[in-house]
SETORLUM-862655 format. One line per 8 residues: for each residue y, z, x of C-alpha. Coordinates in pm, whole numbers, plus 32768, in hexadecimal, padded with zeros to 4 digits. Each point is the difference from the previous one (the first is absolute). Example, Ala and Ser with C-alpha at 12.3 -4.5 7.8 and 13.67 -1.06 7.14 Angstrom:
<recs>
7E3E:830C:84CE | 8158:7FBE:8089
</recs>
This chain:
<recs>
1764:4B93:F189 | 7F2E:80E3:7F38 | 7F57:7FE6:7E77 | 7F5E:8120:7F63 | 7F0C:7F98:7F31 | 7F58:8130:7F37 | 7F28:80B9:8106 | 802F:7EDD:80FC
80FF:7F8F:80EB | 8048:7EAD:8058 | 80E4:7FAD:8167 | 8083:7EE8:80B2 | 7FEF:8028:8144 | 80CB:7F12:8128 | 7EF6:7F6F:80FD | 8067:802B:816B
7F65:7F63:8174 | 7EC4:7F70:8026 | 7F0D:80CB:7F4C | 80D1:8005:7F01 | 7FEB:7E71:7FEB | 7E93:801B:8012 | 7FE4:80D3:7EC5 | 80D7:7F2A:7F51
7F42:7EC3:801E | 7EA1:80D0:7FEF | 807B:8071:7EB0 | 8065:7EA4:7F96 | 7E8B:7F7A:8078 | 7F85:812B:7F12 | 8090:7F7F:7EDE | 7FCE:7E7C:8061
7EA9:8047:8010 | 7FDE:808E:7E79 | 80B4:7E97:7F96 | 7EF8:7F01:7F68 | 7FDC:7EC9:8113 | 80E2:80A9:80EE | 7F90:7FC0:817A | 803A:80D5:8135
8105:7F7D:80CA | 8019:8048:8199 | 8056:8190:8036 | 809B:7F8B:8152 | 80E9:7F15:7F37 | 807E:80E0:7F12 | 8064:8119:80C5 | 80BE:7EF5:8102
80DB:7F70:7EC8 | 8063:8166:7FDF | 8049:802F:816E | 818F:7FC9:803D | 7F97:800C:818C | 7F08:7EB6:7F97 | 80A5:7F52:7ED8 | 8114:7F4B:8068
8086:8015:7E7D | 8051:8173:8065 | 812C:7F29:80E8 | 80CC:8014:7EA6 | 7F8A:80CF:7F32 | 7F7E:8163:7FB6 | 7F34:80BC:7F3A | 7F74:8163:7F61
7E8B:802A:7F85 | 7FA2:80F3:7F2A | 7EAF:80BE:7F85 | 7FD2:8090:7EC4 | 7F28:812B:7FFB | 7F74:80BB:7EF7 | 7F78:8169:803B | 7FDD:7FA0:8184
7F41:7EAA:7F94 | 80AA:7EC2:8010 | 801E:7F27:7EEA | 8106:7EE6:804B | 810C:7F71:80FB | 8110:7F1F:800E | 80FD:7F98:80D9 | 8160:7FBA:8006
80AF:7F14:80D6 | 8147:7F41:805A | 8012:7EBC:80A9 | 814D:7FC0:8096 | 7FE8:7E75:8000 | 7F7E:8014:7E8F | 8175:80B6:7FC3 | 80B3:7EC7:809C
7F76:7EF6:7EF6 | 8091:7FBC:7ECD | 7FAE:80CA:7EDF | 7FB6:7EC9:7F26 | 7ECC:7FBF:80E0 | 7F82:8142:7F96 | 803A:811D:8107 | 817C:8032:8093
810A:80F8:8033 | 7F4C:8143:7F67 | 7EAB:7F99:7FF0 | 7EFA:812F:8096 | 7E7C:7FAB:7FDE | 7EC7:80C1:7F99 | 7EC6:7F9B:803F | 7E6C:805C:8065
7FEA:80C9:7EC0 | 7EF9:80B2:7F8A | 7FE5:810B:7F05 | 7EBE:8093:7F71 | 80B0:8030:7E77 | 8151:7FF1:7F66 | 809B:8124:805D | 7FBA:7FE1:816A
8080:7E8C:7FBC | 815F:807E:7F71 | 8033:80FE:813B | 7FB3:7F21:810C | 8100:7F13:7F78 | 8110:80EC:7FD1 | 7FBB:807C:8152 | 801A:7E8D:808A
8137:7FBA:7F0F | 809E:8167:809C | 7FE7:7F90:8144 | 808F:7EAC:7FBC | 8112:80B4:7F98 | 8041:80FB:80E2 | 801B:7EBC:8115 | 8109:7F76:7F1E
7F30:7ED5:7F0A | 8073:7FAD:7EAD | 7E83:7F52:7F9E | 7EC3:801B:8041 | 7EE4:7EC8:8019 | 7EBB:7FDF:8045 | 7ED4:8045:803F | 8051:7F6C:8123
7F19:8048:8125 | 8090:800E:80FE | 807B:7ED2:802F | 806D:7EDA:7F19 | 7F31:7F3A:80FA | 7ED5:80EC:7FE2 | 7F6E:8087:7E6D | 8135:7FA1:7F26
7FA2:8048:7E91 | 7F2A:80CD:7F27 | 7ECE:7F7E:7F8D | 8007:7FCE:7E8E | 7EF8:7ED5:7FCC | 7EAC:7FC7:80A7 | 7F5E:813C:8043 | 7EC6:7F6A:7FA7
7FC3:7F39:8159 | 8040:8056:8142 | 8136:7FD2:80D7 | 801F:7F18:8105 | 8091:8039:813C | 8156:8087:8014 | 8018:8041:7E7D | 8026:8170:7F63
7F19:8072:7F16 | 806B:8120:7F18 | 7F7D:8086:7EA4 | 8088:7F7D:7EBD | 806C:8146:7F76 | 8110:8025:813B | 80CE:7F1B:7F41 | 801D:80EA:7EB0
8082:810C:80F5 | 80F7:7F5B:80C5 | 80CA:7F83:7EA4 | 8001:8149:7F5C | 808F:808D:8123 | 8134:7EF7:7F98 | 7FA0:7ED6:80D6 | 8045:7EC8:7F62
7F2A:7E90:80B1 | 80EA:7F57:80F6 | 7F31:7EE1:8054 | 7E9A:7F82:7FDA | 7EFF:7F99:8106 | 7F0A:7EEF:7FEA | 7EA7:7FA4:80AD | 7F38:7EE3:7FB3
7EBD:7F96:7FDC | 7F88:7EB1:809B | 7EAE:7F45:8008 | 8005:7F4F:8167 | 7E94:7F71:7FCD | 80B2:7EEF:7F4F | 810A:7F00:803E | 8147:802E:7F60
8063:7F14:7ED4 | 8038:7E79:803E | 818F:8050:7FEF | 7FCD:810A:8135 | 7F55:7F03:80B7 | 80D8:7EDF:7FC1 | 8147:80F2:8096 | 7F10:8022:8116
7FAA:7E91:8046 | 8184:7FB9:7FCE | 8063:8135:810A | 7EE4:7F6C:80F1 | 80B0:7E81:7FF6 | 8149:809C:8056 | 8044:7FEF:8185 | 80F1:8122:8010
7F1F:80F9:7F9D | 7F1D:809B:80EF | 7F0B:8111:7F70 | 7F21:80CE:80F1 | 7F4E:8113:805B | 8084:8134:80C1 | 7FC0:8008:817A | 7F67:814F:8029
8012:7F9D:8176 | 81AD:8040:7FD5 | 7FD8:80F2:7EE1 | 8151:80C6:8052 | 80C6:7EAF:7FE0 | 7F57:7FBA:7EC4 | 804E:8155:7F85 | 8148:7FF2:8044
804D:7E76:7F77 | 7F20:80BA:7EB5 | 80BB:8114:7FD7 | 8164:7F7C:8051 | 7FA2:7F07:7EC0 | 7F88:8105:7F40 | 8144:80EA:8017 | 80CA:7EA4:7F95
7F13:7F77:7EED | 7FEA:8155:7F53 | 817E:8078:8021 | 8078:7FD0:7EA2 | 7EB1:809D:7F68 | 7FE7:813E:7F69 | 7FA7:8110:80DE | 804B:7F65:814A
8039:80DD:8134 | 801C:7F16:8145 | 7F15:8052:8109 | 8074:8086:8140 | 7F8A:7F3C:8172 | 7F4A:8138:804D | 7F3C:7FFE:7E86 | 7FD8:7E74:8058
7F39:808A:812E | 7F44:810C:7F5B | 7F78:7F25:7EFD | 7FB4:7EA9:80CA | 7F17:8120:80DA | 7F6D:8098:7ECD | 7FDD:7EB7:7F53 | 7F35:7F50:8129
7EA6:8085:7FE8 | 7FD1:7F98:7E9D | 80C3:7E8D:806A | 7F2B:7EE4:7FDD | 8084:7E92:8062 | 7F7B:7F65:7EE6 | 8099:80D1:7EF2 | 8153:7FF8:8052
80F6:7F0D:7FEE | 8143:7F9A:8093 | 80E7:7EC8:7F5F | 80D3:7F44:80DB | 8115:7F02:7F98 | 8070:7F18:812F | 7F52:80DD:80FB | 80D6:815B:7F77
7F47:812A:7F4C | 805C:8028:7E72 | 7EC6:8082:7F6B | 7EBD:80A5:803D | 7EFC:80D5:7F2A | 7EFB:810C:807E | 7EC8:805E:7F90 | 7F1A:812C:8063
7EB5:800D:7FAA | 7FB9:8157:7F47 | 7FB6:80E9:80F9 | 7F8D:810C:7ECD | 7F02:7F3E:8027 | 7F9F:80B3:816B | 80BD:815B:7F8D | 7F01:802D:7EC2
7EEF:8002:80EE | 80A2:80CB:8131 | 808A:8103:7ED9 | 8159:7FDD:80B4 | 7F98:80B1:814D | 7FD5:7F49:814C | 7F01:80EB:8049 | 7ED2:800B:8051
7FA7:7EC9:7F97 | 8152:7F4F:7F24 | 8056:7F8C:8156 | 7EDF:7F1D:8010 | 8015:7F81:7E99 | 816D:7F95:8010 | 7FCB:7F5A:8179 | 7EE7:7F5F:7F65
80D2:7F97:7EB4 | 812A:7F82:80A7 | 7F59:7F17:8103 | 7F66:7F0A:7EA6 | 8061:80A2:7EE9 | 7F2B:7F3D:7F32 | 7FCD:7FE4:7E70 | 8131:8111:7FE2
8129:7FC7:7EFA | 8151:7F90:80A6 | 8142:8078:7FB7 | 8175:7F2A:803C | 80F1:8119:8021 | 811B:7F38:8070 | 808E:7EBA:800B | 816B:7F5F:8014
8109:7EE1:7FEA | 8107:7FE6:80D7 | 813C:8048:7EFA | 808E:7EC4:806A | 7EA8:7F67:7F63 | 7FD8:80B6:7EE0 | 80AA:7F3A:7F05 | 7F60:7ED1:80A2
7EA6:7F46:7F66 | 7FB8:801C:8145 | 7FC5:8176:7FDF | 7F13:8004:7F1D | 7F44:7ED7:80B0 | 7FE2:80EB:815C | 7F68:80F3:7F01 | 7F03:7F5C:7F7A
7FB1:7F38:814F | 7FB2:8159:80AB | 7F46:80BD:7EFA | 7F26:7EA4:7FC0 | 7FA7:8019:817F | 7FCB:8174:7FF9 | 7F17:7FD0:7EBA | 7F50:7F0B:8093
7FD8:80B8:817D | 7F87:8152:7F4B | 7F04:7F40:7F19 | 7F53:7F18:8130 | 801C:80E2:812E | 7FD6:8189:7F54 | 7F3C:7F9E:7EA1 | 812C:80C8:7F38
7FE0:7FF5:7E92 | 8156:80B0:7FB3 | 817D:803F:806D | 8103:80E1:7F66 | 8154:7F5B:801C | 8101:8107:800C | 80D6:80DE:7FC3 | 80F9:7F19:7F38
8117:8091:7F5E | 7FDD:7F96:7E6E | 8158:7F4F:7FD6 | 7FD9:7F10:815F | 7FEE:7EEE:7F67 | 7F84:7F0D:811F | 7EC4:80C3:8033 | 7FD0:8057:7EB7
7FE6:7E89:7FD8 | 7F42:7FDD:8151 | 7EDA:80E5:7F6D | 8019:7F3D:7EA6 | 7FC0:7EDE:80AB | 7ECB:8046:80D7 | 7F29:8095:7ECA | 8044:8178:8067
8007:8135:7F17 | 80A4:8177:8000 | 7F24:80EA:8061 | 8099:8131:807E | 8179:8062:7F62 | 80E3:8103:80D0 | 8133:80A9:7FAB | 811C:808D:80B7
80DD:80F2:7F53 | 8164:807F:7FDB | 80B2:8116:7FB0 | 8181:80A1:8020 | 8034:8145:80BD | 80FA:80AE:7EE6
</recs>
């Protein structure tokens, strides 16, 4: 696709094979880098989410990426995707029959915004979708959302950051918000309220419940028994894709070196697995200081980091009920049992000040009420859009 714009002419072009991978996410770390508070995240990383010979998410589903270049200079991408198991859910939980994805966009003004999502939209179309939703990037299970709210600290690990005025140009190009995004903010340097830690006491005097630490030592087990409750707790929830046994593998290896015992959390009832929460300490931490490059020296800072990451924020980017549980007390007892022990475990053991709880989808409920309940605030808003393919 090409725009003539007085004596300059703006084109999208399609990226192809490796190099062209590698300019795609260099371009994107060109225009992370001009965002207030953004941090560099891992080169290596980035170009192996993009990698369908890596990423086992590339097992169902495909993509296109595009450059935008103006005058032989480029000036945005984007990237357009379909995710076969996405087109199997029901349409009421938000993707479905129809439902293509754009995401990783960047675009240096408005115009170059506009073309790079008619170029996405076109190629939606031309592989047969009705809609369009995102940004998405690439995965549901990787940077879902825009970031629309809380430019003004940094992100924490795992958590897009993106400037304000993306949102302006996404809605005039006819996108209308699908769903909203939470994080929250939590002071773990305190206990929680007296209610909290009566649940807690009351949890702790029951005999059924077991709650633990992970055993690093069987980490693939624990992966699995995590995952395979994940995939049931978060079913009926907006958004959800299951996760394949080969994505369960991917992530319980890419997961492990930032895994410590202490700050994650499994819930058993009668000896069986229905809950568990992880949290990550904030590896931006490490990045800021190894400017997102293993070498020469990020290598040492991030060895160094991960063996005591101490006085570093945390982050809880998952947790979940068995469904079976969920309409239970006794699921929001497991909930506050394991984030009490996390809170406490982070505070003695790494001297963390500070967690970010999320992302929660704004209308569930239980977590909503969860967060409520422990003192926590918004701090960072994201939103995922949606628009028809006439």
């Amino acid at each position: 696709m090409v725009s003539t714009e007085g004596d300059s002419t703006l084109a999208i072009e399609p990226v192809e094979g490796k190099k062209g991978r590698a300019r795609f996410v260099d371009l994107g770390r060109t225009f992370a880098a001009r965002v207030e508070n953004s941090v560099p995240q891992l080169r290596s990383e980035q170009l192996e989410l993009l990698n369908p010979d890596k990423n086992p998410f590339f097992g169902h589903a495909h993509a296109q990426l595009f450059i935008a270049m103006r005058d032989g200079r480029p000036v945005g991408r984007i990237s357009a995707h379909i995710d076969e198991l996405a087109l199997e859910m029901s349409a009421e939980q938000g993707f479905g029959p129809g439902t293509g994805l754009f995401g990783y966009f960047d675009a240096e003004d408005k115009d170059v915004a506009r073309l790079l999502l008619e170029t996405a939209q076109d190629w939606l179309r031309s592989q047969g979708m009705t809609r369009s939703v995102g940004p998405i990037s690439m995965s549901v299970w990787e940077e879902p959302g825009l970031l629309v709210k809380g430019q003004d600290h940094a992100p924490v690990i795992m958590m897009g950051h993106h400037p304000a005025h993306y949102a302006g140009w996404i809605e005039n190009a006819g996108y209308i918000r699908a769903k909203t995004l939470y994080t929250y903010d939590l002071d773990i340097s305190k206990e929680f309220p007296p209610l909290v830690q009566r649940i807690v006491k009351s949890g702790e005097r029951n005999k059924r419940i077991t709650v633990r630490p992970v055993r690093k030592k069987d980490w693939d087990a624990e992966v699995a028994k995590i995952l395979g409750i994940l995939n049931d707790a978060w079913s009926d929830n907006w958004g959800f894709v299951p996760l394949t046994p080969e994505e369960v593998a991917y992530t319980g290896i890419k997961l492990k070196p930032v895994i410590h015992q202490e700050l994650n959390m499994i819930a058993e009832v009668e000896g069986k697995p229905v809950a568990f929460m992880l949290t990550f300490p904030d590896v931006n931490y490490a990045l800021a200081k190894s400017g997102g490059k293993l070498f020469p020296t990020g290598w040492w800072h991030l060895l160094k980091w991960a063996r005591n990451p101490q006085n570093c924020d945390m982050r809880v980017p998952l947790m979940g009920v068995l469904k079976e549980y969920q309409s239970s007390r006794l699921a929001s007892q497991l909930a506050f049992m394991m984030i009490s022990y996390i809170r406490r475990n982070a505070s003695a053991k790494f001297q963390s000040k500070r967690a970010e709880i999320g992302w929660i989808l704004d209308d569930n409920q239980g977590m909503v009420a969860i967060a409520d309940a422990i003192d926590s605030s918004i701090n960072r808003e994201y939103a995922i859009y949606a628009k028809p393919l006439d």
